[in-house]
C-alpha positions in Angstrom: 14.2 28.0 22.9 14.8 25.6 25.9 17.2 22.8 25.8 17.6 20.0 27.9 20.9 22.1 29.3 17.9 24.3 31.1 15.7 21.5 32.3 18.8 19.7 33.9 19.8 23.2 35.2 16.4 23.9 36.8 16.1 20.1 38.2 19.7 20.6 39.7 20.8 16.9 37.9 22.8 16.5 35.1 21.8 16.0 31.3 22.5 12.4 31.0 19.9 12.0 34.1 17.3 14.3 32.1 17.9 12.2 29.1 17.3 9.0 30.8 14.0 10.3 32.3 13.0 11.3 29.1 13.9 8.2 27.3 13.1 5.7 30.1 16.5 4.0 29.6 17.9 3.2 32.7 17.8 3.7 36.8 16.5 7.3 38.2 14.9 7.1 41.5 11.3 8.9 41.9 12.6 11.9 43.5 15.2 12.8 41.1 12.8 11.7 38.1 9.8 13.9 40.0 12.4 16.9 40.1 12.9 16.4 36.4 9.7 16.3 35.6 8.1 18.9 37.3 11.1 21.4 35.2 10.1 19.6 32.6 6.2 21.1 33.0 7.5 24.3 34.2 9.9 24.5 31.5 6.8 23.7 29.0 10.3 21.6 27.4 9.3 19.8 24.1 12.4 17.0 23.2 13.7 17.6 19.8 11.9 14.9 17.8 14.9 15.0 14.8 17.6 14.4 17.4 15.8 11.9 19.4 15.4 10.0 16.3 18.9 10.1 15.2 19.7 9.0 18.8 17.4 6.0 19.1 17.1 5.4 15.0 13.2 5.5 15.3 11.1 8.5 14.4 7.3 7.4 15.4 6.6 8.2 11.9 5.5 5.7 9.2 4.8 6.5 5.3 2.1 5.5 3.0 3.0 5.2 -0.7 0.5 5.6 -3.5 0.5 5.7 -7.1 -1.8 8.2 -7.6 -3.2 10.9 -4.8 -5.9 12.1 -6.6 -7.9 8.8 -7.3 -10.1 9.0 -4.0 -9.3 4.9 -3.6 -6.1 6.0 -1.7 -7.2 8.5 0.6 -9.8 6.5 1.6 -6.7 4.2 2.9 -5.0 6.7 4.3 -8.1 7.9 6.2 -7.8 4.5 8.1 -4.3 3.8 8.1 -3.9 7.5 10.3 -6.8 6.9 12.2 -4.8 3.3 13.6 -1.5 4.9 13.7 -2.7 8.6 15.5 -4.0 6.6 18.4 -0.7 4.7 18.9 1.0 8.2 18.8 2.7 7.5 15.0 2.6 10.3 12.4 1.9 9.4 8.8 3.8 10.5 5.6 2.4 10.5 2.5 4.1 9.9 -0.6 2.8 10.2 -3.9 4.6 8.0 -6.5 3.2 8.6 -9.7 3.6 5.5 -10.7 7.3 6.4 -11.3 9.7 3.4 -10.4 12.3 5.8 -9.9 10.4 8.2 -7.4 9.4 5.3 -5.3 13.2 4.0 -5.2 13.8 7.8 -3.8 11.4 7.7 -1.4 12.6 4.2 -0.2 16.3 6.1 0.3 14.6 9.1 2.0 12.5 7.2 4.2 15.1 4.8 5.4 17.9 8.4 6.2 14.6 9.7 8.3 14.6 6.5 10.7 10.8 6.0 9.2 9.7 3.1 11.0 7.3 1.6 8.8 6.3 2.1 5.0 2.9 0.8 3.4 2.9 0.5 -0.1 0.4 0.5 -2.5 0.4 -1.3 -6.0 4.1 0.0 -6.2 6.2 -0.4 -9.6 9.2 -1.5 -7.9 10.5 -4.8 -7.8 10.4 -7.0 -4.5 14.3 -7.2 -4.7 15.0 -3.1 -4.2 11.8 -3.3 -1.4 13.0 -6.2 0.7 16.6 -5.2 0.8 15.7 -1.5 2.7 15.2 -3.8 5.6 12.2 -1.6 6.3 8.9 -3.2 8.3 6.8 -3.5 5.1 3.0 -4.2 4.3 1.5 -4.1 1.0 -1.6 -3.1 0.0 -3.6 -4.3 -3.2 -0.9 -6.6 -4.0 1.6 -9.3 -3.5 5.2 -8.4 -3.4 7.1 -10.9 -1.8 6.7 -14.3 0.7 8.1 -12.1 3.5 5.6 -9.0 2.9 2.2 -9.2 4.2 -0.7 -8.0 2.3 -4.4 -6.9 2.4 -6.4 -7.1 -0.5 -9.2 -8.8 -1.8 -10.8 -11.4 -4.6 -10.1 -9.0 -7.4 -10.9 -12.1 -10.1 -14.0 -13.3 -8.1 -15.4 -9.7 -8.0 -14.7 -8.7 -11.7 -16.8 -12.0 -11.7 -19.7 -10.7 -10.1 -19.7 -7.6 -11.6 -19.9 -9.3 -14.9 -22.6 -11.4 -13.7 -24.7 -8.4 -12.8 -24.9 -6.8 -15.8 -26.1 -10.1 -17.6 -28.5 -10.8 -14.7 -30.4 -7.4 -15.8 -30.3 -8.4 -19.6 -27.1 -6.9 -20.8 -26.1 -8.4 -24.4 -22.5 -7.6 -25.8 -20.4 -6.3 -22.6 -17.4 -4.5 -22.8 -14.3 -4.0 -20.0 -12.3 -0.7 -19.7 -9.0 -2.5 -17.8 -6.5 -0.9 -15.9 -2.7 -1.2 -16.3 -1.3 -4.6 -18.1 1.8 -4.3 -15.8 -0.8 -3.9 -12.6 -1.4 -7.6 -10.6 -4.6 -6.4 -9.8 -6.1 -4.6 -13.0 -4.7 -8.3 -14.6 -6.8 -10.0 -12.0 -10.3 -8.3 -12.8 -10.1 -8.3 -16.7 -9.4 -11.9 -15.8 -12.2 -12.3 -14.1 -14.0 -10.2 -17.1 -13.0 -13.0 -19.1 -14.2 -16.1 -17.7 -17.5 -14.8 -17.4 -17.7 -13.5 -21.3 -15.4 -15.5 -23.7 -17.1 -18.1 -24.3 -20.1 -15.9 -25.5 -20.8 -15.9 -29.2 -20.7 -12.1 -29.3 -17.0 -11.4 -27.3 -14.3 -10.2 -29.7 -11.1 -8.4 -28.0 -12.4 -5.2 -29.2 -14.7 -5.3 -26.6 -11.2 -4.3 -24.1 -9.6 -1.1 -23.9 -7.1 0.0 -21.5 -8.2 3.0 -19.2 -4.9 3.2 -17.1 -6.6 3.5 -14.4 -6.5 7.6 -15.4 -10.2 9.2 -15.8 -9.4 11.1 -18.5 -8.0 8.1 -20.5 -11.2 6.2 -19.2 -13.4 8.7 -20.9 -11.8 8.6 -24.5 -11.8 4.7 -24.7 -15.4 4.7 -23.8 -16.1 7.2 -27.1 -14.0 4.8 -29.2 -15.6 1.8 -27.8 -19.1 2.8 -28.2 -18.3 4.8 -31.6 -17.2 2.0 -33.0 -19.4 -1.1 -31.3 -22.7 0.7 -31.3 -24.7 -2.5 -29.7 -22.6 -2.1 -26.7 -25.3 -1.7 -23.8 -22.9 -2.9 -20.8 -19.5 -1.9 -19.8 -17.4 -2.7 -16.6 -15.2 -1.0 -15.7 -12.0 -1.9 -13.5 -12.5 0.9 -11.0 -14.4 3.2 -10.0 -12.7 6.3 -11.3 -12.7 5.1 -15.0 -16.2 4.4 -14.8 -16.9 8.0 -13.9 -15.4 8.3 -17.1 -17.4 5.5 -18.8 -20.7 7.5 -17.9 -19.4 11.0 -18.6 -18.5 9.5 -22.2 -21.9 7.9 -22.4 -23.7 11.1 -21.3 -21.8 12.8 -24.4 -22.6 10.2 -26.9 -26.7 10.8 -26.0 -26.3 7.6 -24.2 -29.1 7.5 -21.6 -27.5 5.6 -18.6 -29.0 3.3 -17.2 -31.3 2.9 -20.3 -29.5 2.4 -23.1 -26.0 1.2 -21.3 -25.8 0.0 -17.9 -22.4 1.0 -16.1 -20.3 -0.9 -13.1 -17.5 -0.4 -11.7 -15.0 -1.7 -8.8 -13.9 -0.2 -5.5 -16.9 1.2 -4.0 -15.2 4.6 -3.0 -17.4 7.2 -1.1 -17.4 9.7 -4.1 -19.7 7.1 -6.2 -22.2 7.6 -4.0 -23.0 11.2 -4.7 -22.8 11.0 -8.7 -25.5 11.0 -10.3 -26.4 8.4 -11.4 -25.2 6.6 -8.4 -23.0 4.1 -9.7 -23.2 0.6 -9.0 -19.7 -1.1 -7.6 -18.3 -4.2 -6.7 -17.3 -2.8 -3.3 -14.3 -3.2 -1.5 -14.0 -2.6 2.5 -11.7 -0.2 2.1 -11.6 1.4 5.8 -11.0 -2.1 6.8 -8.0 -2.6 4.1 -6.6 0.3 5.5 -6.9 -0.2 9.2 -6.0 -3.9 8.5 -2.4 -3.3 6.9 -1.7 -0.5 9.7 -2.3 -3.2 12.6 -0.1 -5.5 10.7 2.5 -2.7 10.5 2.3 -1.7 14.3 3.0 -5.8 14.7 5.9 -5.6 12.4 7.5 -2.7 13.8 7.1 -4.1 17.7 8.8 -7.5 16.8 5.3 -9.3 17.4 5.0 -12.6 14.9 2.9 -12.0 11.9 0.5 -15.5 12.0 -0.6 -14.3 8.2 0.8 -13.0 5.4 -1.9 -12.9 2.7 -5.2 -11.3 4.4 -7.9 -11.1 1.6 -11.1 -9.5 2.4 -15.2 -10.1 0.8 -16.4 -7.6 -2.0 -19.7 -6.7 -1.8 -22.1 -5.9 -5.1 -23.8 -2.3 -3.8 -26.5 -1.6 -6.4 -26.6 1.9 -7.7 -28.9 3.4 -10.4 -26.0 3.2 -13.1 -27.4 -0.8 -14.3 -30.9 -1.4 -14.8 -32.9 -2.2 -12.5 
């Protein structure tokens, strides 16, 4: 394996001049950096990215935490987020959280030993106090944390809104909501806006809310309860995407003809609801945009550039699918 003992040796300089060529930290005039260089190439010498780290306490790497890798929301994100940081020359972790408080406080305490220089977080379970006091260059995704952390997201409440107002454009008469967490700003924020569009109906009872989690699985048995039980249901949104995978694959189970006899909406607008059939219909988010959003406001972060905005919320768009009727 070559060291940076061989380049100096093959340059004829000493380490310390190697070093500063290769860190650009301090005076080497172009012949001696040209020498070094050219061993360098002839060497094929890679610099030990662990040690040069340790040395400078920066690793070019940044991490993305999520809740919950296999809801296709996140690596949606991700897809962005690595696109912005790749072409700066950053490497991306991902951490999966679970939604485990604890496994996000361990990641934290890793990330923070590894020099990471960054960390994007999304709809995390820890508290703002444990985040902000890793002194780490922080932006949140999909919700607010603290004052000091800037976020990308969008009008969860005013999209729930429109969703709602969809399905009683095309007719929909008793309309139920399969939420997500009740500790979750955002799953808080769309059954919100769920409500405001439906409470004042003659026909709302809270039996017409069940809590999918967020979880598909879950999604799918609170749809067979909710449409067991409430048989006159004929629309049901649902607070993301994935749940209302489930809502349909319930439905489908029950004889339910979809959009027939229940129309189905969701929220998130990931790629994979596009190629389901039916094709659901989504309040969409721009999630490629979220993404490459909170990496630019990173990359600002982590160069010392001053963040002008701290709360970036994006438009939803209604993308009509063939799970509502037409």
């Amino acid at each position: 394996m070559i060291t940076i003992k061989d380049v100096a040796k093959e340059a004829e300089v000493s380490v310390a001049t190697v070093s500063r060529v290769l860190n650009n930290n301090g005076y080497v005039n172009e012949e001696t950096r040209k020498k070094v260089e050219d061993a360098i190439k002839k060497l094929e010498y890679t610099p030990n990215a662990v040690a040069r780290s340790l040395y400078k306490k920066q690793s070019r790497t940044i991490a993305l935490i999520v809740p919950n890798i296999t809801n296709p929301f996140f690596p949606e994100v991700a897809r962005a987020i690595e696109d912005v940081m790749n072409s700066k020359d950053y490497t991306l972790i991902l951490c999966n959280s679970d939604d485990q408080e604890e496994k996000e406080k361990k990641y934290f305490d890793m990330l923070r030993q590894k020099y990471v220089d960054g960390v994007i977080i999304v709809t995390s379970t820890l508290k703002p106090m444990h985040i902000v006091k890793n002194k780490i260059p922080i932006v949140a995704v999909d919700r607010f944390i603290d004052k000091d952390i800037p976020y990308v997201s969008v009008d969860n409440m005013k999209g729930a809104r429109q969703a709602v107002q969809h399905l009683k454009a095309i007719g929909c008469q008793r309309i139920a909501h399969i939420r997500g967490p009740e500790d979750l700003p955002i799953a808080e924020e769309r059954y919100q806006g769920y409500l405001k569009e439906v409470q004042h109906e003659a026909w709302f009872d809270e039996n017409l809310v069940l809590n999918g989690n967020f979880n598909i699985k879950l999604a799918t048995e609170q749809t067979k309860k909710l449409l067991t039980e409430n048989r006159d249901i004929d629309g049901i949104f649902a607070g993301n995407d994935y749940m209302a995978l489930g809502v349909i694959k319930a439905a489908l189970e029950l004889g339910k003809r979809i959009p027939e006899d229940l129309s189905v909406i969701g929220f998130d607008g990931i790629n994979l609801a596009k190629l389901t059939n039916p094709e659901l219909t989504t309040i969409a988010q721009p999630i490629y945009q979220i993404g490459y959003k909170a990496a630019e406001i990173l990359l600002d972060l982590i160069e010392g550039k001053p963040i002008q905005e701290y709360s970036h919320r994006l438009d939803v768009t209604l993308n009509i699918g063939q799970s509502t009727k037409r």
